[in-house]
PDBQT receptor file of N, H, CA, C and O in Angstrom, charges set to zero:
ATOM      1  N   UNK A   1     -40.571   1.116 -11.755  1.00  0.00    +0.000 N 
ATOM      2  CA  UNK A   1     -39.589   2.169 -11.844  1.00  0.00    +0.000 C 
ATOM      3  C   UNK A   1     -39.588   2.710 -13.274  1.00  0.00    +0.000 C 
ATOM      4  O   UNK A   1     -39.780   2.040 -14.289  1.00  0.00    +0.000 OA
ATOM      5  N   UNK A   2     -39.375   3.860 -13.213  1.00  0.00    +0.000 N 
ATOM      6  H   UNK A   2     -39.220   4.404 -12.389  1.00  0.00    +0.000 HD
ATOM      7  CA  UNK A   2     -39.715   4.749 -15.066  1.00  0.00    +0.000 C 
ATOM      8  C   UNK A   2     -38.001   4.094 -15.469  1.00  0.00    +0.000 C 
ATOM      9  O   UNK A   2     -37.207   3.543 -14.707  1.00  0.00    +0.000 OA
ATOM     10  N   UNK A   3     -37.925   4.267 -16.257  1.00  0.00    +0.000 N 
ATOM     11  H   UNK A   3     -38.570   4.715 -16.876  1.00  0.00    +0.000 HD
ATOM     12  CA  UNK A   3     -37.147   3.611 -17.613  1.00  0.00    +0.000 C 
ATOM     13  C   UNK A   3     -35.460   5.080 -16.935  1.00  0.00    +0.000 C 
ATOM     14  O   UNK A   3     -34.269   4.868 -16.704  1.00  0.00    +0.000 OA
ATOM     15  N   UNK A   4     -36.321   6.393 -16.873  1.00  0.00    +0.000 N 
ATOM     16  H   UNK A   4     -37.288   6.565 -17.061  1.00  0.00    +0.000 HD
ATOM     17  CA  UNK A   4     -35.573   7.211 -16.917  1.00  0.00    +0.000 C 
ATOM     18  C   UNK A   4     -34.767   7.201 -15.594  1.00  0.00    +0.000 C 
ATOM     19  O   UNK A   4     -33.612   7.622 -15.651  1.00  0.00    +0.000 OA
ATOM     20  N   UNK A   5     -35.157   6.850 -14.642  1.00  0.00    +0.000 N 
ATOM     21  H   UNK A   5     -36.095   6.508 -14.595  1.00  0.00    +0.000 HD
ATOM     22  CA  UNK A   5     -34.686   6.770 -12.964  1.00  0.00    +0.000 C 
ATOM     23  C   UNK A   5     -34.047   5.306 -13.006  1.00  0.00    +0.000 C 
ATOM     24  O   UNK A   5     -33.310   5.076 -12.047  1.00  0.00    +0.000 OA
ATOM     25  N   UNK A   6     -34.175   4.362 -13.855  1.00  0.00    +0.000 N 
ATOM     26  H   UNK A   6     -34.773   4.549 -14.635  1.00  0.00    +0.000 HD
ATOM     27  CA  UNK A   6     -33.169   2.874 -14.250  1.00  0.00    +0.000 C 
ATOM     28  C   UNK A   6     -31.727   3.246 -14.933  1.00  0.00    +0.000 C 
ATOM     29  O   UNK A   6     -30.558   2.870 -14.845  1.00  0.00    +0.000 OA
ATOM     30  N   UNK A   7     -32.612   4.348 -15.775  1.00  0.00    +0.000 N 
ATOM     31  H   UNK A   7     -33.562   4.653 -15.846  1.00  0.00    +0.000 HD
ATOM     32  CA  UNK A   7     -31.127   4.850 -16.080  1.00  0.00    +0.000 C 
ATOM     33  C   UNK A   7     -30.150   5.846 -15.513  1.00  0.00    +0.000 C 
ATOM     34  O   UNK A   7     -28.957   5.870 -15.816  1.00  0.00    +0.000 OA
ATOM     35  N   UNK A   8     -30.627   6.511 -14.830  1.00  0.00    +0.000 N 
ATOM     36  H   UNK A   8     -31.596   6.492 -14.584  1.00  0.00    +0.000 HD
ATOM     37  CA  UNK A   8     -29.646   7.171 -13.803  1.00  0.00    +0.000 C 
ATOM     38  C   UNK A   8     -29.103   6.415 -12.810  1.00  0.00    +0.000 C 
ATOM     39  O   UNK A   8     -28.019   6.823 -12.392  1.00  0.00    +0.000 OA
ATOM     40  N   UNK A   9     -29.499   5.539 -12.369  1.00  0.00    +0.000 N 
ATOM     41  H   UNK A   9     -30.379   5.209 -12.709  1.00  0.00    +0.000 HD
ATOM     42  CA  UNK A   9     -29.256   4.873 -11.244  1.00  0.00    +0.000 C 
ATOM     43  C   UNK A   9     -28.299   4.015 -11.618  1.00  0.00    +0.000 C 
ATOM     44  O   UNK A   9     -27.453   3.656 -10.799  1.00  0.00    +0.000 OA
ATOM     45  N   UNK A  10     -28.296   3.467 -13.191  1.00  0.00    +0.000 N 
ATOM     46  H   UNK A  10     -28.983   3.760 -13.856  1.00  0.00    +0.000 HD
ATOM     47  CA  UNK A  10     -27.519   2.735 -13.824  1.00  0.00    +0.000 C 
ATOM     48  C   UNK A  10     -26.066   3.065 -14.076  1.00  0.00    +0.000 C 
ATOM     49  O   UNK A  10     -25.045   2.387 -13.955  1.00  0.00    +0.000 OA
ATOM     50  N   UNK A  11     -26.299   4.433 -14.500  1.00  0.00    +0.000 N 
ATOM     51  H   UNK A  11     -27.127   4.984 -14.598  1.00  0.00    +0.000 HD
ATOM     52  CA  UNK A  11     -25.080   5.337 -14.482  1.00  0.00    +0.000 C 
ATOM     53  C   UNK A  11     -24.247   5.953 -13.285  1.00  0.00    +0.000 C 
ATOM     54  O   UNK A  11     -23.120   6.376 -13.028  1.00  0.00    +0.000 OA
ATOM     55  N   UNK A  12     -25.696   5.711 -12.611  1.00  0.00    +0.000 N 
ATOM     56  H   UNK A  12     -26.612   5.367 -12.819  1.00  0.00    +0.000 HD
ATOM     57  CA  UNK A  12     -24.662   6.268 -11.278  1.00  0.00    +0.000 C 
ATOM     58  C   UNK A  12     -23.454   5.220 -10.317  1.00  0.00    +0.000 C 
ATOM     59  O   UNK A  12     -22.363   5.367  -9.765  1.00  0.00    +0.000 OA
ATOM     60  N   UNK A  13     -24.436   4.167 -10.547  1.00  0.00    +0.000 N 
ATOM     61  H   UNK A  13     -25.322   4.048 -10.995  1.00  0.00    +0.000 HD
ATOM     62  CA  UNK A  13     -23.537   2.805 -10.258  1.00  0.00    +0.000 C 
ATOM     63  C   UNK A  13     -22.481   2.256 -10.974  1.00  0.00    +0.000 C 
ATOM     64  O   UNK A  13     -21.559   1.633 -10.447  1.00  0.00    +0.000 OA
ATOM     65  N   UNK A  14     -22.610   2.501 -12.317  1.00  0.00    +0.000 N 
ATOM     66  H   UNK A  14     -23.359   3.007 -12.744  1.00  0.00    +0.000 HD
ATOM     67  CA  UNK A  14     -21.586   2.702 -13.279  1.00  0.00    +0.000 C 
ATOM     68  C   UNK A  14     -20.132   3.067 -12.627  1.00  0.00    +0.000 C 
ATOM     69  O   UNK A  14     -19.208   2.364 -12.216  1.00  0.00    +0.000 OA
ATOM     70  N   UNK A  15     -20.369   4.693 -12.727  1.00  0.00    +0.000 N 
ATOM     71  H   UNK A  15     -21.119   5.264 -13.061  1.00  0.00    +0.000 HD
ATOM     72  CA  UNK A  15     -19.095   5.836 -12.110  1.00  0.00    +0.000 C 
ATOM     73  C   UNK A  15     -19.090   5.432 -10.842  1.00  0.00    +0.000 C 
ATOM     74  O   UNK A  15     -17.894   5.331 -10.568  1.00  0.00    +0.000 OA
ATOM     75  N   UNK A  16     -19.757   5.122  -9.847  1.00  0.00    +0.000 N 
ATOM     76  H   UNK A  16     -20.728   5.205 -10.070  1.00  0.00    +0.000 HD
ATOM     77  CA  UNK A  16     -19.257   4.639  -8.747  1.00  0.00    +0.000 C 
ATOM     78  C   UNK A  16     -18.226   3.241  -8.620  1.00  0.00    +0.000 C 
ATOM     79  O   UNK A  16     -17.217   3.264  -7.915  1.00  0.00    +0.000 OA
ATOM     80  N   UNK A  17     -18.678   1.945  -9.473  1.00  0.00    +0.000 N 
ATOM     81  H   UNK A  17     -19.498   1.926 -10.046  1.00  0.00    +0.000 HD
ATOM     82  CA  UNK A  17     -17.946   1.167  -9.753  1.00  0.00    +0.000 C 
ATOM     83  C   UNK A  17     -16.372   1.286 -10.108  1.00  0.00    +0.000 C 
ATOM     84  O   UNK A  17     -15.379   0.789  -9.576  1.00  0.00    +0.000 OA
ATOM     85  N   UNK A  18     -16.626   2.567 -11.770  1.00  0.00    +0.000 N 
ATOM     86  H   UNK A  18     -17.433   2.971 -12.202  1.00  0.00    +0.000 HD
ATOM     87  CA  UNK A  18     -15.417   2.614 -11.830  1.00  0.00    +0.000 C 
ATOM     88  C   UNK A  18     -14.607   3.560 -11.156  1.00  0.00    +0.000 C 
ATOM     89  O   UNK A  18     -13.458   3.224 -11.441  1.00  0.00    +0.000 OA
ATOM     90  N   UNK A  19     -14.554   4.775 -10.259  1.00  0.00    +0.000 N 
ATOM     91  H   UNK A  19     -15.488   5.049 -10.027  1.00  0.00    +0.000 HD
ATOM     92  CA  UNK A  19     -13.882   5.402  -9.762  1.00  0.00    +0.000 C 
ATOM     93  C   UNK A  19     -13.480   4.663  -8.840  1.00  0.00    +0.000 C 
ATOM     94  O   UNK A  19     -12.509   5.094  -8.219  1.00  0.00    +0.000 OA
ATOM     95  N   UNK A  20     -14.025   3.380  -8.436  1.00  0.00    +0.000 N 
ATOM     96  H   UNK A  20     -14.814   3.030  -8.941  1.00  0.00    +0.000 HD
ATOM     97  CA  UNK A  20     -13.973   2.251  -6.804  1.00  0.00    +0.000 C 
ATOM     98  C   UNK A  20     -12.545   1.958  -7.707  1.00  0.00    +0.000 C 
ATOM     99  O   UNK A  20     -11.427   2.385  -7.417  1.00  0.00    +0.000 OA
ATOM    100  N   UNK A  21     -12.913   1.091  -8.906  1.00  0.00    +0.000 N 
ATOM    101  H   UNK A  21     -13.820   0.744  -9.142  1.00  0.00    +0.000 HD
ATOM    102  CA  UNK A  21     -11.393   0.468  -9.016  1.00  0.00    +0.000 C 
ATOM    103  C   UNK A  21     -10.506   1.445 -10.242  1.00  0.00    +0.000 C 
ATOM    104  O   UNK A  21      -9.806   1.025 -11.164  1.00  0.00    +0.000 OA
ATOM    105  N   UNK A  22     -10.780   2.661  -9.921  1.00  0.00    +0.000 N 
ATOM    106  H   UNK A  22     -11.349   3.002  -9.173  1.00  0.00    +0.000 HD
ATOM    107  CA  UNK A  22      -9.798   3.348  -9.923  1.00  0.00    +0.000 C 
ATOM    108  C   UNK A  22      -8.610   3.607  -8.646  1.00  0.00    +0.000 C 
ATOM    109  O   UNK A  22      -7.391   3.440  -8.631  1.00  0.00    +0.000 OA
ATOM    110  N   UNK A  23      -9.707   4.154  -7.475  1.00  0.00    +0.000 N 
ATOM    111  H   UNK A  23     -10.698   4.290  -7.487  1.00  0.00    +0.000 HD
ATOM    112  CA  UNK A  23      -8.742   4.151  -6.461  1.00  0.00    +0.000 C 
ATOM    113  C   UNK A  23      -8.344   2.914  -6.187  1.00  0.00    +0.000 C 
ATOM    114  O   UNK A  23      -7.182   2.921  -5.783  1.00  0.00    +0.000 OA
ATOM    115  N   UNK A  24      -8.754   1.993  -6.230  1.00  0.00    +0.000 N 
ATOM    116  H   UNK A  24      -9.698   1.987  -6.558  1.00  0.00    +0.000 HD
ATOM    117  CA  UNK A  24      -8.339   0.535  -5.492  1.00  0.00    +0.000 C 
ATOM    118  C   UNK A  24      -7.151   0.039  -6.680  1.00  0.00    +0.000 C 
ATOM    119  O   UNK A  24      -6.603  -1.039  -6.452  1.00  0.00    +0.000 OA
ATOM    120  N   UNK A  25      -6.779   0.728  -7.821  1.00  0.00    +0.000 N 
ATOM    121  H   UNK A  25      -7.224   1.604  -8.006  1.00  0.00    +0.000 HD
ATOM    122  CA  UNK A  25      -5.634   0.160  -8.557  1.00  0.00    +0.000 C 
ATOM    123  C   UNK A  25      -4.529   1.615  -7.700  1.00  0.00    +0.000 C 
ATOM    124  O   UNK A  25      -3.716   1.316  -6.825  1.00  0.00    +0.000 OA
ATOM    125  N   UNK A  26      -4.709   2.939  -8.115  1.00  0.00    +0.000 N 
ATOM    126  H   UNK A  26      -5.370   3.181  -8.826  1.00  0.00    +0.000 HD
ATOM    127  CA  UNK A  26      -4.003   3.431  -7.847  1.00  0.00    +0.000 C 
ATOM    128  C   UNK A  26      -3.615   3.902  -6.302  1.00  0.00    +0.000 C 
ATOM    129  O   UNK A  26      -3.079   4.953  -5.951  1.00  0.00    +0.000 OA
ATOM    130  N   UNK A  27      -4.173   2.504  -5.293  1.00  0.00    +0.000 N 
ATOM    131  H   UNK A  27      -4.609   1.650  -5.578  1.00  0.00    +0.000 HD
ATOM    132  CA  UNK A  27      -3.218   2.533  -3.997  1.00  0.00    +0.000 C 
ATOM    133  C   UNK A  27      -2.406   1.487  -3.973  1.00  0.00    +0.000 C 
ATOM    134  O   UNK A  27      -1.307   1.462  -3.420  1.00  0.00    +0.000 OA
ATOM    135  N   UNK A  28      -3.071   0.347  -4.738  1.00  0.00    +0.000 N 
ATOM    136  H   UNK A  28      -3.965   0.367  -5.187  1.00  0.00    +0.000 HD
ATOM    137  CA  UNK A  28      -1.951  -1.049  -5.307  1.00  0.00    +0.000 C 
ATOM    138  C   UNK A  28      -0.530  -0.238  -6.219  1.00  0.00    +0.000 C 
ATOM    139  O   UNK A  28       0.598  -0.659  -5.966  1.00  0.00    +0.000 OA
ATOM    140  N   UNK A  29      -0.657   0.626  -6.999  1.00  0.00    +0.000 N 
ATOM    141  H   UNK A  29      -1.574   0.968  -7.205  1.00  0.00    +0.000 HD
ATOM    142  CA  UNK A  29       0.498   1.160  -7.687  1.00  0.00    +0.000 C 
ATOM    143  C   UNK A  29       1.594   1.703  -6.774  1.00  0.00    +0.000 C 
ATOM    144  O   UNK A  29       2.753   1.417  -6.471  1.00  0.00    +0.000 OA
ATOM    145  N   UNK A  30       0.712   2.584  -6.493  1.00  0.00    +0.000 N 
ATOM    146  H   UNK A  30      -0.229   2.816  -6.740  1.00  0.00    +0.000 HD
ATOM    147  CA  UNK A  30       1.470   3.487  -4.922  1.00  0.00    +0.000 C 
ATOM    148  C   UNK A  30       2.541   2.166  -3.748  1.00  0.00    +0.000 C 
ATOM    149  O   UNK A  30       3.704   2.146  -3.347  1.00  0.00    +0.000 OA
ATOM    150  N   UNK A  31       1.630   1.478  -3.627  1.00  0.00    +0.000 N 
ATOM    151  H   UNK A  31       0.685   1.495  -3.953  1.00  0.00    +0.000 HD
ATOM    152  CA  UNK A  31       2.057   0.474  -2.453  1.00  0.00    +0.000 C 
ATOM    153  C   UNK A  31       3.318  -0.544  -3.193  1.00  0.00    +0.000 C 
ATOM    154  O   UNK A  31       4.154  -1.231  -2.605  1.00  0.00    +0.000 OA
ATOM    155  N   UNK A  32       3.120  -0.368  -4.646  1.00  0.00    +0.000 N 
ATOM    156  H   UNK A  32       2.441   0.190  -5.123  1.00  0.00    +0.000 HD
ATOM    157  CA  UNK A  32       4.335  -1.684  -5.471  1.00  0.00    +0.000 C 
ATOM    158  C   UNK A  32       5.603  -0.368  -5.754  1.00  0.00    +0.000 C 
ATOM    159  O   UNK A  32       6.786  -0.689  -5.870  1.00  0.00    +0.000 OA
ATOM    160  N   UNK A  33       5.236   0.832  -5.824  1.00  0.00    +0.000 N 
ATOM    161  H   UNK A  33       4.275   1.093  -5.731  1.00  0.00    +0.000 HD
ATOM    162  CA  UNK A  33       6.189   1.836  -6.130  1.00  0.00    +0.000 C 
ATOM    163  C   UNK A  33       6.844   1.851  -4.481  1.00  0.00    +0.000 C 
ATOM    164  O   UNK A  33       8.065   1.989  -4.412  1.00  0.00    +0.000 OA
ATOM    165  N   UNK A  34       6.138   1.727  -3.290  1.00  0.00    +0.000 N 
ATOM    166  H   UNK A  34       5.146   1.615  -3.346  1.00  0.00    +0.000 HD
ATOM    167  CA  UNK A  34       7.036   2.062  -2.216  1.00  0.00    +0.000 C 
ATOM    168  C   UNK A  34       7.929   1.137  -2.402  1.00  0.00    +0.000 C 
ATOM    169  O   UNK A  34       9.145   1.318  -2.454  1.00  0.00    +0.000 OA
ATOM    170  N   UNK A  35       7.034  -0.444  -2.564  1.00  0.00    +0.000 N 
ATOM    171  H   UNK A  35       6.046  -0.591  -2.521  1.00  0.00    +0.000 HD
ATOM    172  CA  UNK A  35       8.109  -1.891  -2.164  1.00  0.00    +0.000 C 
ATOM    173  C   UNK A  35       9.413  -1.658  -2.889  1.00  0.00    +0.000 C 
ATOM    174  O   UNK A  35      10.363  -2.438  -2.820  1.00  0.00    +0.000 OA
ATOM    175  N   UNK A  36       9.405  -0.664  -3.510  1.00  0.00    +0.000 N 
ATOM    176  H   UNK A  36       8.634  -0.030  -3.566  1.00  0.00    +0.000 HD
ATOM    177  CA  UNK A  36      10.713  -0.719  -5.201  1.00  0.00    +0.000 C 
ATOM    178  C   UNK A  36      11.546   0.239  -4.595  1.00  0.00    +0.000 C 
ATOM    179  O   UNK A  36      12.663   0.030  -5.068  1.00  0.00    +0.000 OA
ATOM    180  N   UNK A  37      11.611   1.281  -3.716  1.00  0.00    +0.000 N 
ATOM    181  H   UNK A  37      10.703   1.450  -3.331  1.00  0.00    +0.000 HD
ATOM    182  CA  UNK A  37      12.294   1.629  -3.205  1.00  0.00    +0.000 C 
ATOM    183  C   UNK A  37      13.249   1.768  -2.700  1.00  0.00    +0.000 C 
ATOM    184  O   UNK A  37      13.279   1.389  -1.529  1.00  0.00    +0.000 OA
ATOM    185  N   UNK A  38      14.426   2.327  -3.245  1.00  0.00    +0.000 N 
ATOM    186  H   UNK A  38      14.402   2.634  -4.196  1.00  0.00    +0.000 HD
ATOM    187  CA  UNK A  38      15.959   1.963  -3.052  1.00  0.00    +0.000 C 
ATOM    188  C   UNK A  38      16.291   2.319  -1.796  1.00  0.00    +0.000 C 
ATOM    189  O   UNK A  38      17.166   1.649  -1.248  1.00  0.00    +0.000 OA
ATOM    190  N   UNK A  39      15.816   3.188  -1.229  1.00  0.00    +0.000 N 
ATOM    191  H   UNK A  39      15.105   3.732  -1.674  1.00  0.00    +0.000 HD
ATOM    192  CA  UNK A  39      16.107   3.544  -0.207  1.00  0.00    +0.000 C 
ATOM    193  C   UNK A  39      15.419   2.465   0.812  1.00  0.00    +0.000 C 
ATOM    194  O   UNK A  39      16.256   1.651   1.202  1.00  0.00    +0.000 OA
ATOM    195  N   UNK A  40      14.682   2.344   1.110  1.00  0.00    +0.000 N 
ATOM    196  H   UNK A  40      14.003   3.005   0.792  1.00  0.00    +0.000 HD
ATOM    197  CA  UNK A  40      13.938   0.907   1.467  1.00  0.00    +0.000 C 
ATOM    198  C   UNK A  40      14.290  -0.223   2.016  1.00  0.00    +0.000 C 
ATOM    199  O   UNK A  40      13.761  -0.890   2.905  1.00  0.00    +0.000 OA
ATOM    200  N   UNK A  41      15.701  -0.442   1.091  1.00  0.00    +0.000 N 
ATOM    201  H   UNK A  41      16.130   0.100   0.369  1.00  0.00    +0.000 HD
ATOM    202  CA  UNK A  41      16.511  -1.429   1.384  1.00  0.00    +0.000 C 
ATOM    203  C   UNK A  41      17.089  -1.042   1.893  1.00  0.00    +0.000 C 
ATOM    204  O   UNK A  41      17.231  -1.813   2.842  1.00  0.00    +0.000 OA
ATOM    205  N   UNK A  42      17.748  -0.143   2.042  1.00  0.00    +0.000 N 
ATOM    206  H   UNK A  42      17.633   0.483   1.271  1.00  0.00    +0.000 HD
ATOM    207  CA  UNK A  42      19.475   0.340   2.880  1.00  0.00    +0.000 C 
ATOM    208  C   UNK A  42      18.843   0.388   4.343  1.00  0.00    +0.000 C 
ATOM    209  O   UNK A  42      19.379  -0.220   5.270  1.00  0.00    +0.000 OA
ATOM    210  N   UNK A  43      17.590   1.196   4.524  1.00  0.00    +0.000 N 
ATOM    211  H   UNK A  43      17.155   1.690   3.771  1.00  0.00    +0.000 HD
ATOM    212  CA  UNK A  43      16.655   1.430   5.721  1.00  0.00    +0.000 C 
ATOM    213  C   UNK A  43      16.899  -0.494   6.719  1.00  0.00    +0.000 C 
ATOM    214  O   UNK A  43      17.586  -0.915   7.649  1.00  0.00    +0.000 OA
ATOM    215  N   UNK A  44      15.936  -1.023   5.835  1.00  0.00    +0.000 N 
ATOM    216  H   UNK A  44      15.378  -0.681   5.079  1.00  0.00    +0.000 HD
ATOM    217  CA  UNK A  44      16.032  -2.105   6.681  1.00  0.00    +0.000 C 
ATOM    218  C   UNK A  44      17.573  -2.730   6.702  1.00  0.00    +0.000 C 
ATOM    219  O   UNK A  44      17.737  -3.247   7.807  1.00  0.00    +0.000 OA
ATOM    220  N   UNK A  45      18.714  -2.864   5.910  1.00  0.00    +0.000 N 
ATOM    221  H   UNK A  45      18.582  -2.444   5.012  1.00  0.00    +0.000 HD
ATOM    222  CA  UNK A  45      19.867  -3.412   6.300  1.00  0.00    +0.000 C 
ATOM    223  C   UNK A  45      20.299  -2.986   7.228  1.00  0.00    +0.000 C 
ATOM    224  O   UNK A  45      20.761  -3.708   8.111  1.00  0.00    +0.000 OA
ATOM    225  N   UNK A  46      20.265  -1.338   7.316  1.00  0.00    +0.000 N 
ATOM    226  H   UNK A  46      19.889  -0.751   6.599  1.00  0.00    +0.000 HD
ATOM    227  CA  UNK A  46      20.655  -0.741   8.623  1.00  0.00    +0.000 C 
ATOM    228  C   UNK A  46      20.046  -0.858   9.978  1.00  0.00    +0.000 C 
ATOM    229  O   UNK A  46      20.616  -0.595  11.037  1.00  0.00    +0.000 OA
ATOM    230  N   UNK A  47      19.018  -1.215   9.851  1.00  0.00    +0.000 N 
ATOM    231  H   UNK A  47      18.555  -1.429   8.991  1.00  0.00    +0.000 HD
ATOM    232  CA  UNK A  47      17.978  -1.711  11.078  1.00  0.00    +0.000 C 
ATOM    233  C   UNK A  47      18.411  -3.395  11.619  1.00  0.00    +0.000 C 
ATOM    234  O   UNK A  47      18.493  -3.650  12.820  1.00  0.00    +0.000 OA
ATOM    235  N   UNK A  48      18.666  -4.472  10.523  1.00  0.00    +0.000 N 
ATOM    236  H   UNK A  48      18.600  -4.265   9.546  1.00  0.00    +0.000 HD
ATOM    237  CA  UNK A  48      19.403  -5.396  10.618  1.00  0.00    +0.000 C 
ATOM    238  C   UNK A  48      20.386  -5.413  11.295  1.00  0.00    +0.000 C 
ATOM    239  O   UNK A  48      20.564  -6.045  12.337  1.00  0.00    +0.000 OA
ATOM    240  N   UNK A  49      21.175  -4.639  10.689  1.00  0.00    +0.000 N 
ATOM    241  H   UNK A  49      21.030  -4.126   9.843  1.00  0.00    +0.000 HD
ATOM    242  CA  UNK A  49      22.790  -4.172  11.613  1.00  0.00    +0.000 C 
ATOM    243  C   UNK A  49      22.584  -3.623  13.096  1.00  0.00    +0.000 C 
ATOM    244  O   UNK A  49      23.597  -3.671  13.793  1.00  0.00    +0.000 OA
ATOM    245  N   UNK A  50      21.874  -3.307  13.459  1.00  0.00    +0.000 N 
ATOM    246  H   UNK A  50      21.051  -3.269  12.892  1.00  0.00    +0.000 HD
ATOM    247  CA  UNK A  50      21.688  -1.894  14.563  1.00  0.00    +0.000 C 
ATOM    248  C   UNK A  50      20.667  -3.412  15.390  1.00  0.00    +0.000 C 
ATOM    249  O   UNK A  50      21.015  -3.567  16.561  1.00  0.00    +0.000 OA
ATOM    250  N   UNK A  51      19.631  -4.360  14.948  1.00  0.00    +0.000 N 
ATOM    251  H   UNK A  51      19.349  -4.233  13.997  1.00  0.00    +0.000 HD
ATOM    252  CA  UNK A  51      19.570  -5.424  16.107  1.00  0.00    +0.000 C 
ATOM    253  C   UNK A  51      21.108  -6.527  16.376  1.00  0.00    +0.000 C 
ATOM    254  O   UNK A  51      21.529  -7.012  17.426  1.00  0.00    +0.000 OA
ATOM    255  N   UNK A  52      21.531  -6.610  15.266  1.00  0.00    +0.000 N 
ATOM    256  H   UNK A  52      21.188  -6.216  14.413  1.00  0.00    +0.000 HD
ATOM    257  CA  UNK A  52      22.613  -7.419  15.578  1.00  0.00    +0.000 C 
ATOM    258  C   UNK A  52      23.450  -7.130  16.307  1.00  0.00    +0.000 C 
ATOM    259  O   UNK A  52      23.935  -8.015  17.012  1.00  0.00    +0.000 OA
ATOM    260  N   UNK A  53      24.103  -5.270  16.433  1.00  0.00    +0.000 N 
ATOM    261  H   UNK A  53      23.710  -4.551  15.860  1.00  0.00    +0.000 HD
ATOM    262  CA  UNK A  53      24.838  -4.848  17.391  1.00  0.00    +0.000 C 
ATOM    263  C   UNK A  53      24.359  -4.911  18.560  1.00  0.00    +0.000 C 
ATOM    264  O   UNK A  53      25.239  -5.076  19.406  1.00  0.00    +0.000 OA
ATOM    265  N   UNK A  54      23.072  -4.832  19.059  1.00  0.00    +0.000 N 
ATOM    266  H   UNK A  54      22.357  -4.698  18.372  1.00  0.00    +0.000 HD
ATOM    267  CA  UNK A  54      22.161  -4.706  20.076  1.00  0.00    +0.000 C 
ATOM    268  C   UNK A  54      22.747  -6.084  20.630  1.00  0.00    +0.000 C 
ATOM    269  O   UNK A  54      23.503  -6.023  21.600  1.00  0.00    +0.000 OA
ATOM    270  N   UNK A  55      22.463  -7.228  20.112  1.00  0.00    +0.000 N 
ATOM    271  H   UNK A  55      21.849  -7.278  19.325  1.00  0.00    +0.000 HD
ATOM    272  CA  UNK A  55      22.391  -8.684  20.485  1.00  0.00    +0.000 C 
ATOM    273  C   UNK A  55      23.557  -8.982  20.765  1.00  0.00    +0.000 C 
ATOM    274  O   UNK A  55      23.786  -9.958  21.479  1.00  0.00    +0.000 OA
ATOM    275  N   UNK A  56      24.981  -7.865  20.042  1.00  0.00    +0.000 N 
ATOM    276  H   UNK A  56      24.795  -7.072  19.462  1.00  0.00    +0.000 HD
ATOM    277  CA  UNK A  56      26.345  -8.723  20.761  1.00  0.00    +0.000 C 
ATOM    278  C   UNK A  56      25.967  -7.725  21.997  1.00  0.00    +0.000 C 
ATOM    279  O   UNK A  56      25.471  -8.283  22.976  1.00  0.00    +0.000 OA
ATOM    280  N   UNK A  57      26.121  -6.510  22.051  1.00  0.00    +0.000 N 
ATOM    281  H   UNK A  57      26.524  -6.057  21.256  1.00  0.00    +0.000 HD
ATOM    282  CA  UNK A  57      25.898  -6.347  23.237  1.00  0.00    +0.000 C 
ATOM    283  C   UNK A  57      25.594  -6.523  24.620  1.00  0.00    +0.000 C 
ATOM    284  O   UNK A  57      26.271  -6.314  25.627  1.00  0.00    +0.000 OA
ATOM    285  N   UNK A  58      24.157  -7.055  24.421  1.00  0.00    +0.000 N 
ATOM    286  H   UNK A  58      23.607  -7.225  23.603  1.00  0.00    +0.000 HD
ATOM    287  CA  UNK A  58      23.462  -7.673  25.822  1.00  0.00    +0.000 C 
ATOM    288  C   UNK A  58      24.223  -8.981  25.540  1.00  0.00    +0.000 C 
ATOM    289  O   UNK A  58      24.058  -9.663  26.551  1.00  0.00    +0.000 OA
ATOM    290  N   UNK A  59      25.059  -9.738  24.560  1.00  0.00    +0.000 N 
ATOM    291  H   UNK A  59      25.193  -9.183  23.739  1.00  0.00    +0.000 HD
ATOM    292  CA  UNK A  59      25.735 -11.381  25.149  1.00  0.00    +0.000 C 
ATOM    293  C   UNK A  59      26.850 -10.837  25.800  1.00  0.00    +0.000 C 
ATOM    294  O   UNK A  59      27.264 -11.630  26.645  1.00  0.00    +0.000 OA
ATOM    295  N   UNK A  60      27.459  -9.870  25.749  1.00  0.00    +0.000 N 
ATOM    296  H   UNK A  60      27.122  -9.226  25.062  1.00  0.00    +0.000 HD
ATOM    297  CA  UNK A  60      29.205  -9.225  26.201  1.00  0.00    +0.000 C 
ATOM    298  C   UNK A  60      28.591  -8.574  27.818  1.00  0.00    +0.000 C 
ATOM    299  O   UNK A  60      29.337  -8.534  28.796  1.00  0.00    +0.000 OA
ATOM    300  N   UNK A  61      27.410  -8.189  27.858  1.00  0.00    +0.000 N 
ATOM    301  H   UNK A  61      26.804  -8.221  27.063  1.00  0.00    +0.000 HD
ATOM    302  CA  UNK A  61      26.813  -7.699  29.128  1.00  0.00    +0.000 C 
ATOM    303  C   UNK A  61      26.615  -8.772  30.092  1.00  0.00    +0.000 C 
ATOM    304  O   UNK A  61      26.711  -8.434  31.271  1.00  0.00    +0.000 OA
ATOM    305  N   UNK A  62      26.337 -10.094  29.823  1.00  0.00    +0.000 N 
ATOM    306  H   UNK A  62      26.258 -10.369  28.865  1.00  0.00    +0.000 HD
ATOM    307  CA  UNK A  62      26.153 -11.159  30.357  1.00  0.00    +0.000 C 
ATOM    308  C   UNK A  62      27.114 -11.819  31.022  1.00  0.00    +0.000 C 
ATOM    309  O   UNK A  62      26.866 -12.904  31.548  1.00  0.00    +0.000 OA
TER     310      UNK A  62
């Protein structure tokens, strides 16, 4: 292989490498920014609440 086609190939694997863990950090960021989400929480408490009402329900149906 010429010296000159080692080095493109070198570089090209390079920028491929790092744009890889570029995206692969900035969907980990994305994904720790949803978990932080204030709203997030209220979502699932209210989903909490809304099976628990469910569950007296069907026992008072019984």
């Amino acid at each position: 292989m010429k010296k000159d086609a080692f080095l493109w190939l070198t570089i090209g694997l390079g920028i491929g490498m790092l744009t890889s863990a570029v995206i692969t950090y900035k969907f980990y960021m994305d994904e720790q920014t949803r978990k932080q989400d204030p709203r997030l929480g209220r979502v699932e408490r209210l989903l909490d609440e809304a099976e628990q009402l469910l569950d007296v329900g069907k026992k008072a149906a019984h």
